[in-house]
C-alpha positions in Angstrom: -214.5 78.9 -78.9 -215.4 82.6 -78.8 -218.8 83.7 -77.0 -221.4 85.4 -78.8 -223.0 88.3 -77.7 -225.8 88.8 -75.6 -228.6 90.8 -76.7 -230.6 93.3 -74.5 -234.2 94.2 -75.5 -234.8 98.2 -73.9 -237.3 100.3 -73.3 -235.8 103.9 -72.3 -238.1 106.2 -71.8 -236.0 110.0 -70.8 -237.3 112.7 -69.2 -234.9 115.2 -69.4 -235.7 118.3 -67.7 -232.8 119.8 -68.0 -233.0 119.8 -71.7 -236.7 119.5 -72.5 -236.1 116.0 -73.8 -238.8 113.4 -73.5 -238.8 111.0 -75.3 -238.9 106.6 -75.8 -236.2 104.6 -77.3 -236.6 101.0 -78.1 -233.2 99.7 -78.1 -231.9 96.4 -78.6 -228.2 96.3 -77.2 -225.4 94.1 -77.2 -223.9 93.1 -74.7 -220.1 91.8 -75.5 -219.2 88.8 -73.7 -216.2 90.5 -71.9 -219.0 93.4 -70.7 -219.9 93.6 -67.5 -223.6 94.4 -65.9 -222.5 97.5 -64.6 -220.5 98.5 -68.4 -223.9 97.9 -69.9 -226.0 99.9 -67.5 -223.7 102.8 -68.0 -223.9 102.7 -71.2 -227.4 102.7 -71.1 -227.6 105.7 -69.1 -225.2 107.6 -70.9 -227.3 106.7 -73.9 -230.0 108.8 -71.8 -228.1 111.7 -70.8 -227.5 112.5 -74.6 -230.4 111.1 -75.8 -231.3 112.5 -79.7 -233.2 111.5 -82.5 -230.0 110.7 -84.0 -228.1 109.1 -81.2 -227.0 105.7 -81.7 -225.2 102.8 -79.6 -221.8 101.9 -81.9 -220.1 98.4 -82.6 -218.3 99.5 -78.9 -216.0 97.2 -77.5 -216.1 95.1 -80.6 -214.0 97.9 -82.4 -211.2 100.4 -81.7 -212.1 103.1 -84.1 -215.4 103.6 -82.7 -216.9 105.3 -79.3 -219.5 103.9 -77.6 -221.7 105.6 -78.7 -222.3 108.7 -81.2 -224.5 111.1 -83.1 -224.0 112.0 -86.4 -225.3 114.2 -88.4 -227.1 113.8 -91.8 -224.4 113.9 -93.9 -222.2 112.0 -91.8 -220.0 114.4 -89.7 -219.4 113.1 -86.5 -221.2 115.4 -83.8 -221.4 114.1 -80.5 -218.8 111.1 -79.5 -219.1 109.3 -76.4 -216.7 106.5 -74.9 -217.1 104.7 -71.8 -213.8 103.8 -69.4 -210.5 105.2 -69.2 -209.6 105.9 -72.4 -205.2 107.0 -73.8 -204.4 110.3 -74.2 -203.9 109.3 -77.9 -207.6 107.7 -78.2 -209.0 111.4 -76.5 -206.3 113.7 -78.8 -208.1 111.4 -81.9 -211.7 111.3 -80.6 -211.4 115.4 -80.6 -210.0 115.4 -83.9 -213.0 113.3 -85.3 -216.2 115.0 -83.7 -217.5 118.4 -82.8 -217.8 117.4 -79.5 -216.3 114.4 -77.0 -217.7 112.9 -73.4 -216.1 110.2 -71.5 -217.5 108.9 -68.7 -215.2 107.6 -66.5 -216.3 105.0 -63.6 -214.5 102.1 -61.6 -213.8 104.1 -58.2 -210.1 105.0 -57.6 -208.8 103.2 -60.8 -210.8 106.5 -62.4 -209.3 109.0 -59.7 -205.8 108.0 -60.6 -206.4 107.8 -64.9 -207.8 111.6 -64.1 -204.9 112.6 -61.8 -202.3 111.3 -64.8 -204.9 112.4 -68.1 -206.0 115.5 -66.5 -203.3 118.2 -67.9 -202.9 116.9 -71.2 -207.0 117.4 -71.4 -206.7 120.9 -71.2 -206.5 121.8 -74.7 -209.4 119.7 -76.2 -212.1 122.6 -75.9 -214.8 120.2 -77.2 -213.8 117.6 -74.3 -215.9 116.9 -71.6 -215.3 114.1 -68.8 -217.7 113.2 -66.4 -217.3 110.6 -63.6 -219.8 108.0 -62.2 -219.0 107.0 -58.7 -218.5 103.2 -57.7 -221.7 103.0 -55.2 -223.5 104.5 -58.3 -222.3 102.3 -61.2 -222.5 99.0 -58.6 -226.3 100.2 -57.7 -227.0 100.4 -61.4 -225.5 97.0 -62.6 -228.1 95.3 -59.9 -230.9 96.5 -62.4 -229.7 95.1 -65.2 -231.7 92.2 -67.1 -232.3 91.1 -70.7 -235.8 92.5 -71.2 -236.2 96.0 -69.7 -238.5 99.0 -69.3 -236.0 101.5 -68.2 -237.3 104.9 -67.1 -234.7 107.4 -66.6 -235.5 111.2 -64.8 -232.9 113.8 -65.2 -233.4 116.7 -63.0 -230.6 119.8 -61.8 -227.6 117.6 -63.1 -228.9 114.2 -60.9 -230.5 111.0 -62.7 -232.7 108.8 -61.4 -233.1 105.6 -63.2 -235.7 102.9 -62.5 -236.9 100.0 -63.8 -240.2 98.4 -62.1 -240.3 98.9 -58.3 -236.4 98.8 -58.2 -234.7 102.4 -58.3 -230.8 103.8 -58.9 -229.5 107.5 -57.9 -226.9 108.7 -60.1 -225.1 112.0 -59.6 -222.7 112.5 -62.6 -219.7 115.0 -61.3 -218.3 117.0 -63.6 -214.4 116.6 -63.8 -213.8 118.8 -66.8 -217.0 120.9 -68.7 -216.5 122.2 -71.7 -215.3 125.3 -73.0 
């Protein structure tokens, strides 16, 4: 019998000094039953990173033709695409086809080091690509915040993120494998 997802109740609240963007989502997120704590929590705080009025988490894992999450705009062009993992050259050569502008987030320690190493040349020509990696020690230190009802505040300051819920606080330092054009 197939599990049924579990649903997170969120309370983001961004303060993005790098972009000037402060604002509070109230998100209600679910999690697949094949996701993982630390999946979730990135997606959270990649949710954060990009945070817009018109962001929105996607159908994820539960679909192939859709990111993670995306922005579009009001008459339905894909803007902003963002995909969590280690995504085929095919899915990255389609994802910059579809939107103005692609970020993957990579994570899961050396499994990531090596996708890059093999992805890396063929990324080259996607101008509106960007990848940027989460370490292990950072995705493992956010999956031990993660719980069904949250008030999640995340700082963004000079590229580093600092994400806290209650007392208990996770650094984050996104490095930037490939920026884009």
């Amino acid at each position: 019998m197939a599990q049924n997802a579990t649903i997170y109740k969120i309370e983001l609240s961004v303060s993005d000094m790098d972009r000037q963007y402060y604002e509070t989502h109230k998100l209600t997120v679910a999690k697949h039953p094949s996701e993982t704590d630390e999946r979730l929590m990135v997606r959270i705080v990649t949710f954060a990173l990009n945070a817009h009025e018109h962001l929105e988490m996607t159908k994820g894992l539960s679909t192939d033709s859709e990111p993670d999450i995306w922005q579009k705009s009001l008459s339905g062009e894909i803007d902003v695409w963002v995909a969590l993992g280690l995504p085929s050259e095919k899915v990255l050569r389609q994802s910059c086809n579809k939107a103005a502008k692609v970020i993957v987030y990579p994570y899961g320690g050396r499994v990531a080091e090596v996708w890059w190493d093999k992805t890396k040349s063929a990324t080259s020509r996607f101008d509106n690509l960007q990848i940027i990696h989460f370490s292990e020690a950072d995705t493992a230190a956010l999956a031990n915040l993660a719980s069904r009802a949250m008030k999640l505040q995340v700082n963004i300051q000079d590229g580093d993120v600092m994400v806290s819920v209650g007392e208990s606080v996770a650094y984050v330092t996104p490095e930037i494998w490939k920026g884009a054009a």
